[in-house]
C-alpha positions in Angstrom: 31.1 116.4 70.5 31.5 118.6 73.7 35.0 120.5 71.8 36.9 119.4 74.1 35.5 119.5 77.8 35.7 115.4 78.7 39.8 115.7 77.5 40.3 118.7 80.1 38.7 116.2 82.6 40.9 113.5 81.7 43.8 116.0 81.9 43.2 117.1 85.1 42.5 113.7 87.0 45.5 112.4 85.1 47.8 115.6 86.9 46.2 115.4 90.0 47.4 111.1 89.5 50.4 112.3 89.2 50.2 114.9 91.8 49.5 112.2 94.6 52.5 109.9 93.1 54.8 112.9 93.7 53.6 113.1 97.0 54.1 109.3 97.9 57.5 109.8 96.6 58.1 112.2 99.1 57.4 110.4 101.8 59.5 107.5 101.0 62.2 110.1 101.1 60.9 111.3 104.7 61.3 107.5 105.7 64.7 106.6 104.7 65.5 109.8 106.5 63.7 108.9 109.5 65.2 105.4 109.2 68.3 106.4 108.0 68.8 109.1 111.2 67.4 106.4 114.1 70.2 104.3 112.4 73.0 106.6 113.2 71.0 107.6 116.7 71.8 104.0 118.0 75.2 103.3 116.5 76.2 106.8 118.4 74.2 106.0 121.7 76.1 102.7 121.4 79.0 104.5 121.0 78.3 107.1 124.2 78.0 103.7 126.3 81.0 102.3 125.1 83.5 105.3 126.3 80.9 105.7 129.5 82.0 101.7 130.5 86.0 102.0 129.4 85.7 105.0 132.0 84.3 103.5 134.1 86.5 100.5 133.7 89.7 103.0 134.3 87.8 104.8 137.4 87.8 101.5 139.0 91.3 100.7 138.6 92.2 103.9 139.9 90.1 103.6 142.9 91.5 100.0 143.8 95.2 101.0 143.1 94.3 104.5 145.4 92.7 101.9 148.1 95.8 99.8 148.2 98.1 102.6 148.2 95.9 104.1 151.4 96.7 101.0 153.1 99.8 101.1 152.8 100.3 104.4 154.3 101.5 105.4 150.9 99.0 108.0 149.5 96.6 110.3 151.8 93.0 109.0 152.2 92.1 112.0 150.5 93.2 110.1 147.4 90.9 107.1 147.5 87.8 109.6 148.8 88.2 111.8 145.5 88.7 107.8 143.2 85.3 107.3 145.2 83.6 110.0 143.7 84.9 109.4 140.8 83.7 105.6 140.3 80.1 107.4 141.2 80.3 109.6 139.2 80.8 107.6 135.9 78.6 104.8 137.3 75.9 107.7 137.0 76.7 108.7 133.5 77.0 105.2 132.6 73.4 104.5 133.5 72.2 107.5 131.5 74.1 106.7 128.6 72.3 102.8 129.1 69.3 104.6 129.0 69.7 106.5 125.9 70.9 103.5 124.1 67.7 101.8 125.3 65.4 104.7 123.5 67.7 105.1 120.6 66.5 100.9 119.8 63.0 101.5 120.3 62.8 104.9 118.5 64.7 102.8 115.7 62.0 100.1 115.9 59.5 101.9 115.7 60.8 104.1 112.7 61.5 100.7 110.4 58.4 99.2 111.8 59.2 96.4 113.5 56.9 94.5 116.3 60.2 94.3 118.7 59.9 96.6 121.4 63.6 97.4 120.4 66.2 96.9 117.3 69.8 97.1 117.8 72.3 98.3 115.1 75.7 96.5 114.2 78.2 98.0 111.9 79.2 101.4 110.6 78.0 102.1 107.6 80.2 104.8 105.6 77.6 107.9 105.4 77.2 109.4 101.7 79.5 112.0 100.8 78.8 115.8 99.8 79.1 117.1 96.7 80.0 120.8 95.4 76.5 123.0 96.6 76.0 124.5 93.4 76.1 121.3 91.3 73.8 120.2 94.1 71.1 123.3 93.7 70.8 122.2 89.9 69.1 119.1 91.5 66.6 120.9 93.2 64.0 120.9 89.9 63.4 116.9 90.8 62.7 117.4 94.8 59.2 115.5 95.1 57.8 118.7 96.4 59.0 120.8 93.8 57.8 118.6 91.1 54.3 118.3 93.2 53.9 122.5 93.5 54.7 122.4 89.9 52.3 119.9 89.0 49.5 122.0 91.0 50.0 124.8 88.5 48.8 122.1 85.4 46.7 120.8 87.0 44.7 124.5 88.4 45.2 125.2 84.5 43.1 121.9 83.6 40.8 122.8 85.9 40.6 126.3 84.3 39.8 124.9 81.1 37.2 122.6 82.0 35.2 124.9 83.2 35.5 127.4 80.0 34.8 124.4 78.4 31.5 123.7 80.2 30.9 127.4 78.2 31.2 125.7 75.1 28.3 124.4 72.5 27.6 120.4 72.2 26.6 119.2 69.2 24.8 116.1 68.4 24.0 113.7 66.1 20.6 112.0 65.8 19.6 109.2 63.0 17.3 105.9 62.8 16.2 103.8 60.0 13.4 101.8 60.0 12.7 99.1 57.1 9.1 97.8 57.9 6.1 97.7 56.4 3.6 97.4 59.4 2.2 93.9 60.5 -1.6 93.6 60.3 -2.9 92.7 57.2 -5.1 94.9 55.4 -9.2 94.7 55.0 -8.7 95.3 51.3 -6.0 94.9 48.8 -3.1 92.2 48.8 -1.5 91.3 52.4 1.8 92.9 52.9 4.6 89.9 51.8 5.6 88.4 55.8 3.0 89.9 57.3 5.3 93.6 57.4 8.4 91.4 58.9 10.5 91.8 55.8 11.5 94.5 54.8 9.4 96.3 52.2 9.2 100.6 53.0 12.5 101.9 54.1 12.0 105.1 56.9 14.5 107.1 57.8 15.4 110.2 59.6 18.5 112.6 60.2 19.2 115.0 62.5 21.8 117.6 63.8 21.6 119.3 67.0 23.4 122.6 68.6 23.0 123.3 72.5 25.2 126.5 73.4 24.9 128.0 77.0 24.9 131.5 75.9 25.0 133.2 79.3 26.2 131.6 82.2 27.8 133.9 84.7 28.5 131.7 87.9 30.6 129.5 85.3 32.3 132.7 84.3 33.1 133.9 87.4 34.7 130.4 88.9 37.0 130.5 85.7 37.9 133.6 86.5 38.4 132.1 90.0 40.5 129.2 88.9 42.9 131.9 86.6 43.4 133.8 89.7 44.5 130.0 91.6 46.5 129.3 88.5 48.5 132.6 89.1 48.6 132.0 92.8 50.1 128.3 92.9 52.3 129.7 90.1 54.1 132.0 92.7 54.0 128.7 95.5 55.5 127.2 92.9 59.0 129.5 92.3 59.0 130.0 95.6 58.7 126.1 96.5 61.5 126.1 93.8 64.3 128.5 95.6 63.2 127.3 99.3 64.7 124.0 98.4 68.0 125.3 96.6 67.9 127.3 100.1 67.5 123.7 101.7 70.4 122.8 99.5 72.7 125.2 100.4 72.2 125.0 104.2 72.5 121.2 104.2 75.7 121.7 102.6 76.9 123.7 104.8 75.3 121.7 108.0 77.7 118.8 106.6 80.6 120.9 106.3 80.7 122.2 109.1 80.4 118.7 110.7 83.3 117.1 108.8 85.5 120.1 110.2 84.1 119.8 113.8 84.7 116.0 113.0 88.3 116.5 112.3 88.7 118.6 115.4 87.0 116.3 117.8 89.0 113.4 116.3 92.5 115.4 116.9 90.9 116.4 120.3 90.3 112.6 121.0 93.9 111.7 120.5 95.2 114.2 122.4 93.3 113.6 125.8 94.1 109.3 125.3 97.8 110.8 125.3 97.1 113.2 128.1 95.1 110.4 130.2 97.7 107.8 129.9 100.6 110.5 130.9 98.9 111.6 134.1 98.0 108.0 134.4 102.1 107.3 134.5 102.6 109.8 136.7 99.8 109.3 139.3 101.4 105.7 139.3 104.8 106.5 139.9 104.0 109.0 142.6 104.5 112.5 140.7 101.0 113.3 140.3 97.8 113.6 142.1 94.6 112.2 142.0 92.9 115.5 140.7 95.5 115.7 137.8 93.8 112.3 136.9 90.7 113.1 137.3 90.8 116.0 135.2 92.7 113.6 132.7 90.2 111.2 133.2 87.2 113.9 132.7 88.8 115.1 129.7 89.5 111.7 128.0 85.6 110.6 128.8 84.0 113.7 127.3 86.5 113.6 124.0 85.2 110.2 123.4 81.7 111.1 123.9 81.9 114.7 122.1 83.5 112.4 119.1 80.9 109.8 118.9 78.3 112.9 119.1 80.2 114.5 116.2 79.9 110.9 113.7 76.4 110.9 114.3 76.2 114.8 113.6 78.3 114.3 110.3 76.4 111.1 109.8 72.7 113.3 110.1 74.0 115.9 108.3 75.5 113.9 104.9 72.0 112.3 105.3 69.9 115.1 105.3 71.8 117.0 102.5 70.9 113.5 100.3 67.6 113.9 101.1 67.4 117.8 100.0 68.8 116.8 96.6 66.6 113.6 96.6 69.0 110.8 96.7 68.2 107.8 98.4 70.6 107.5 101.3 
């Protein structure tokens, strides 16, 4: 009986079991986040390239409509120079936007794992929505890491009393029992019945023993050690604890501010498709210039873009705010 010193073993591996689940758990989060987030990246760089082609689509038209109108001795040449530039110009950023799309597939492969240099996204999947912050902070308490800092304390704590244990007596039992006679048979007097192998003269003997380490200061002093570590990890702990309602909080207010920038940019959108197709009428007709359609044009392009920017943002951002309250997204 060691009062209690092999159970504050047990205790301790079983924490520190536990411990490493916690931590496993964590990382699962980590990688539907990852996964989650390369998701999003492609379905926006997908979306980039889209508006970069339809521009580059209307640039064209514009510069064969400006040609034909140069011909004709209808428009200045100054006209189809400027639709030139412009047909570069989003050929350019077409290219780029190619580009991106072509990392935002491989960095998505090679987040899910996959042994395809590249993996393409279809679909748009509605991104979780955001719940009121504070009833979010009360799920901070089961964040993997919070749970993980917490279980640290126990498990410094079982470690604390293990080794006040090792301070502690062991007591021991001792017994035997032995039922023989002996086996050789005697010079005088009458043989022992069997030859001694049945039982004739039981023997027997009980015994109790007490070991105590009375003094043992290096013991003494790495308790002392572990209590100080106890307290120590206890402080990580609380503060592990309000860093991740701060986590919370800021998440929250990551998203929110992207579902108003998302509203904007969407208004924003609209208003420069109206704006592109009334210069558009008007360059056709003859009351307005090739710079008023560029500019239209310029303005259309980066609305589209700035909008599929802001749905991955507001995608990220309800994403990450899942993961600080540990939801599966």
């Amino acid at each position: 009986w060691d009062f209690g010193r092999t159970a504050s073993e047990e205790a301790a591996a079983r924490l520190l079991r536990d411990i490493e689940s916690y931590r496993a758990r964590g990382a699962a989060f980590d990688t539907r986040y990852a996964v989650a987030a390369a998701y999003y990246g492609v379905l926006a760089a997908a979306s980039v390239q889209s508006a970069s082609e339809a521009a580059l689509e209307r640039a064209t038209q514009h510069r064969d409509y400006a040609s034909a109108n140069v011909k004709n001795g209808l428009r200045p040449p100054i006209e189809l120079t400027r639709a030139e530039a412009d047909v570069a110009r989003y050929e350019a950023a077409l290219t780029r936007a190619r580009g991106a799309l072509h990392v935002a597939r491989t960095w998505f492969a090679a987040t899910v794992g996959v042994d395809d240099a590249e993996l393409d996204a279809a679909g748009l999947t509605e991104a979780p929505t955001v719940e009121d912050p504070e009833l979010a902070v009360k799920h901070a308490t089961r964040a993997p890491q919070v749970l993980e800092s917490q279980l640290r304390v126990e498990e410094q704590r079982a470690l604390t009393q293990r080794l006040e244990a090792s301070t502690l007596p062991n007591l021991s039992a001792t017994a035997a029992i032995s039922a023989r006679a002996g086996g050789a048979p005697p010079s005088s007097g009458s043989s022992v019945p069997g030859y001694g192998l049945l039982p004739g003269v039981p023997n027997y003997d009980l015994g109790v023993v007490l070991t105590w380490p009375l003094l043992d200061v290096g013991v003494l002093r790495k308790a002392e050690a572990s209590r100080a570590r106890e307290r120590a990890l206890g402080l990580e702990a609380k503060l592990a604890l309000r860093t991740q309602e701060a986590v919370i909080r800021a998440a929250w207010n990551e998203a929110t501010v992207a579902q108003t920038a998302l509203e904007a940019l969407e208004r924003g959108a609209k208003a420069a498709a109206d704006n592109y197709d009334q210069a558009d009428h008007r360059f056709r007709v003859g009351l307005g210039t090739s710079t008023e359609l560029a500019d239209a044009q310029a303005l259309r392009t980066q609305a589209e873009v700035e909008l599929a920017i802001g749905r991955f943002q507001l995608a990220r951002t309800r994403i990450a705010f899942e993961r600080s309250i540990a939801e599966i997204p």
